[in-house]
C-alpha positions, -999 to +999 in steps of 0.1 A: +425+217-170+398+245-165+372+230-142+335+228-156+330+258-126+351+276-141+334+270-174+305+284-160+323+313-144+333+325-176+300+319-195+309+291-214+287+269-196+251+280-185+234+279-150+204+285-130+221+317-109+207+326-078+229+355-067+262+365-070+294+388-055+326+397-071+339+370-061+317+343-054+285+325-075+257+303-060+237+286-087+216+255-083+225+218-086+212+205-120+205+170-098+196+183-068+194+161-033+161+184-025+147+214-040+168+246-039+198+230-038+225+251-041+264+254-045+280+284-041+318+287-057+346+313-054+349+324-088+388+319-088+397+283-091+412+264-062+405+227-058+401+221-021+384+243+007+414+238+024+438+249+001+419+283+003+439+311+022+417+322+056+408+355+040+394+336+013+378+306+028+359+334+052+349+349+027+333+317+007+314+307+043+304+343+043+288+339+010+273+305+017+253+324+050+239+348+028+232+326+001+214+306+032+196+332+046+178+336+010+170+302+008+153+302+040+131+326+030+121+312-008+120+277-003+099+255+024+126+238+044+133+230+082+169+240+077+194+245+052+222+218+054+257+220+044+281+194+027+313+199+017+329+172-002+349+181-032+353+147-051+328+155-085+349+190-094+380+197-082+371+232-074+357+245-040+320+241-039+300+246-006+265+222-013+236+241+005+209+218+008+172+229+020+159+199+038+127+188+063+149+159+073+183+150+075+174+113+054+176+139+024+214+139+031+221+106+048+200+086+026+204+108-005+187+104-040+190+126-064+165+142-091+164+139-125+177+170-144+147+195-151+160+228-164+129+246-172+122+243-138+154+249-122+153+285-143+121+292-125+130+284-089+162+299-098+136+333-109+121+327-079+153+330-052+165+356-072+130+376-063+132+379-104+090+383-118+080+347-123+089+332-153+050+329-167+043+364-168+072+371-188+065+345-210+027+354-219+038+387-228+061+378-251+053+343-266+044+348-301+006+340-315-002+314-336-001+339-368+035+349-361+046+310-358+026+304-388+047+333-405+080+321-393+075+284-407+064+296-437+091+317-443+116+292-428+103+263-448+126+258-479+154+263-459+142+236-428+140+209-461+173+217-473+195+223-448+177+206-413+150+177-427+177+148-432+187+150-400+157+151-383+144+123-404+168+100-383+153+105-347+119+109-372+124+071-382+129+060-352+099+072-332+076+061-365+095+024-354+069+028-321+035+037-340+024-001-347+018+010-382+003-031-390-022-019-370-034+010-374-061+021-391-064+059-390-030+079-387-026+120-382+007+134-381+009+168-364+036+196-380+044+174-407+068+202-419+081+193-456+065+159-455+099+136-447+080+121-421+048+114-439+063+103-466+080+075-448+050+062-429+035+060-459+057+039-478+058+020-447+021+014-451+021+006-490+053-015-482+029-035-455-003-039-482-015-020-452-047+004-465-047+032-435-056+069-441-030+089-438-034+127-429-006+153-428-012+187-411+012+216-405+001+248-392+026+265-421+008+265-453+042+270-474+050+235-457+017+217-466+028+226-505+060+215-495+047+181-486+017+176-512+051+176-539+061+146-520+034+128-534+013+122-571-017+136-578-034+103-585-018+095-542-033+127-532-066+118-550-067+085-535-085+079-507-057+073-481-042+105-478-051+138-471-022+163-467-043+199-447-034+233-429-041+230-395-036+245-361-024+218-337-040+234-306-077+234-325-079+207-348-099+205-372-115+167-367-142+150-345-133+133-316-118+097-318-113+101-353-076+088-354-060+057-335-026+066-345-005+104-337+027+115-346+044+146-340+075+150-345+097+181-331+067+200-331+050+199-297+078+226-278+072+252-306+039+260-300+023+286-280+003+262-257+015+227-257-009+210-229-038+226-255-019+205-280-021+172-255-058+180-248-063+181-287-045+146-290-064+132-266-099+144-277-092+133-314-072+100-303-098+068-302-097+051-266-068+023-265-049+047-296-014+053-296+004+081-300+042+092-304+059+130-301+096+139-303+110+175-285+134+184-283+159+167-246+187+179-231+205+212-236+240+197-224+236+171-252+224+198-279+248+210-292+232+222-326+209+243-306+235+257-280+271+267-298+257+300-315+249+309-281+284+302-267+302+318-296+286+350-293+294+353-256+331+345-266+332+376-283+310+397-258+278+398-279+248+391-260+214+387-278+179+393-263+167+366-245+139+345-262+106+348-246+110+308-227+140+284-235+142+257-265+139+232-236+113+241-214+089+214-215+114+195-193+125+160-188+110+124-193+093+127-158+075+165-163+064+151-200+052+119-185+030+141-159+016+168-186+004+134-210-011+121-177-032+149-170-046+150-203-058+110-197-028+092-213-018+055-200+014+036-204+034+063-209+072+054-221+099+080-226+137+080-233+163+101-249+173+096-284+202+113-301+199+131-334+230+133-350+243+155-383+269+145-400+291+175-397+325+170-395+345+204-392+337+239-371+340+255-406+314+233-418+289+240-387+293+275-392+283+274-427+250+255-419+245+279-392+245+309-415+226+292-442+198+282-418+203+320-393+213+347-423+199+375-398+228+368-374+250+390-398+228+420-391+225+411-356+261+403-348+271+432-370+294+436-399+325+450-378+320+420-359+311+390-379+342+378-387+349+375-352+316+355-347+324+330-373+358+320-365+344+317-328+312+296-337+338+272-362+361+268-330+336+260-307+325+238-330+357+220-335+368+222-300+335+197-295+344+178-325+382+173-308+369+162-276+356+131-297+317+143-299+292+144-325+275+176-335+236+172-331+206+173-311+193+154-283+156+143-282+130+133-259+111+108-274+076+101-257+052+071-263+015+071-248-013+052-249-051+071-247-071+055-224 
């Protein structure tokens, strides 16, 4: 069986590459024992060090000083340390570990998975421009996302809402909806979500105001058809245009937020926590959803790995799906905007798909510019790949979906 090395050798899998040979690849440790921690591979599969011919095996340890040398230099250590163990893949790995003490390989712990920052240290070894510059220049403005959503809108309700509605229903389960009193939902998109917490509300005799906001105004007409006119008359709902990062409403107007799958798309999203905060009422609650883990993402991460089966590469985006990190990098951006009894976990959000022919058809129906970006002569190519990656997932006994970071704070 291909090792997951290999996998990444070949592109299938991704990494956080900080140099690379002909023959060898150093990347960094997705859990790393310290920051900078490296392994660097041979790119031909062997299982054990020892089981490498001399020539070879010199020319690994060769590759690990060099990869050393450049970690002295980019990342505050005393010394790089070396372990070579072999038991997690059974291909040849050299660990090179930038410590100030040796407890950070006797004593190990390891961190907690953090991509968006792995790809900027990685950035940073590789000497690349630091991440942030090439992200300012190239994030779009609040115009272009407004654009995007509205031209994306019917097509979001119909072929993505239902399955977002399940992680959707499960964060509105944390909002303490018997309780509230004033409740704004941020990106409310086609209304799905609204809808429910207010059926939830008129379900509970419960007489909160409701407000739903979206940034995309196609979406806000979207949602009001969700609803009567005598509801959107009443008094307890209010369904607006807005910009997340400036809203539109005094401060502590709200005791209740809700954002769901919103927060990573836009341009500034600690503006977007400072917003919360200022409009939240002190002891409010609020709840967002982003989107978690790329490994588990499947949905977001095939079209990708399709297109490098066939040897297409498209431009990279201007900062990855996943960049505002893990439970512990959200917990410390809510903190800094004044947020308390912060909880956090991963929640899955499954589709129902059960065949690669089937994904590829909702990919297409949601993405119809791939066919002029892939290319007529090729796109054939691209969607047998993209309904065999698909089903190779589906084989291994796996669901097709997203996973989601699902974050519950409290405003002081």
């Amino acid at each position: 069986m291909t090792s997951i090395f290999s996998k990444i050798v070949q592109g299938d899998i991704p990494c956080h590459k900080v140099w690379e040979d002909e023959e060898h690849l150093a990347f960094l440790d997705i859990q790393p024992l310290a920051k900078g921690h490296t392994l660097v591979i041979p790119k031909r599969e062997t299982d054990k060090v020892f089981d490498l011919s001399s020539a070879r095996a010199e020319a690994l340890w060769s590759a690990a000083h060099k990869v050393a040398q450049i970690l002295k230099q980019k990342v505050d250590c005393h010394r790089v340390a070396v372990l070579v163990l072999g038991y997690e893949v059974p291909h040849a790995h050299i660990h090179l570990i930038p410590t100030q003490s040796e407890a950070q390989v006797l004593q190990p712990k390891r961190q907690e998975t953090n991509h968006p920052e792995l790809a900027t240290l990685a950035a940073h070894i590789r000497g690349d421009k630091p991440l942030e510059e090439q992200e300012a220049s190239q994030l779009p403005s609040t115009s272009d996302i407004e654009s995007r959503w509205d031209e994306f809108a019917q097509r979001f309700v119909s072929q993505v809402e239902e399955t977002s509605m399940r992680v959707a229903r499960a964060g509105i389960d944390h909002l303490q909806l018997k309780s509230a009193h004033n409740i704004l939902e941020i990106g409310c998109g086609g209304g799905g979500a609204g809808l429910e917490i207010f059926l939830r509300l008129k379900r509970m005799h419960q007489q909160a105001k409701l407000t739903l906001s979206d940034i995309s105004s196609e979406m806000i007409n979207i949602a009001k058809g969700r609803f009567s006119d005598a509801e959107l008359k009443g008094e307890n709902l209010v369904v607006m245009q807005a910009d997340a990062q400036a809203l539109p409403f005094q401060d502590h107007s709200f005791d209740r937020i809700f954002s769901c799958l919103n927060l990573m798309l836009v341009p500034d999203a600690q503006k977007v926590i400072q917003e919360c905060a200022r409009v939240l009422s002190p002891d409010g609650l609020g709840v967002w959803i982003v989107w978690g883990r790329p490994e588990h993402s499947h949905l977001m991460t095939l079209t990708t790995k399709a297109l490098k089966r066939i040897g297409i590469t498209l431009p990279a985006p201007a900062r990855s799906n996943f960049y505002l990190g893990g439970r512990d990098t959200l917990k410390d951006r809510f903190e800094q905007s004044g947020f308390t009894k912060i909880r956090r976990w991963y929640q899955p959000m499954m589709t129902d798909i059960t065949s690669g022919p089937e994904f590829c058809d909702m990919t297409l129906a949601l993405r119809p510019e791939l066919e002029e970006l892939v290319g007529s002569e090729r796109f054939d190519d691209f969607k047998r790949a993209l309904s065999q990656c698909a089903q190779d997932v589906l084989d291994q006994g796996e669901g097709i979906g997203l996973d989601a970071l699902v974050i519950v704070a409290h405003k002081q």
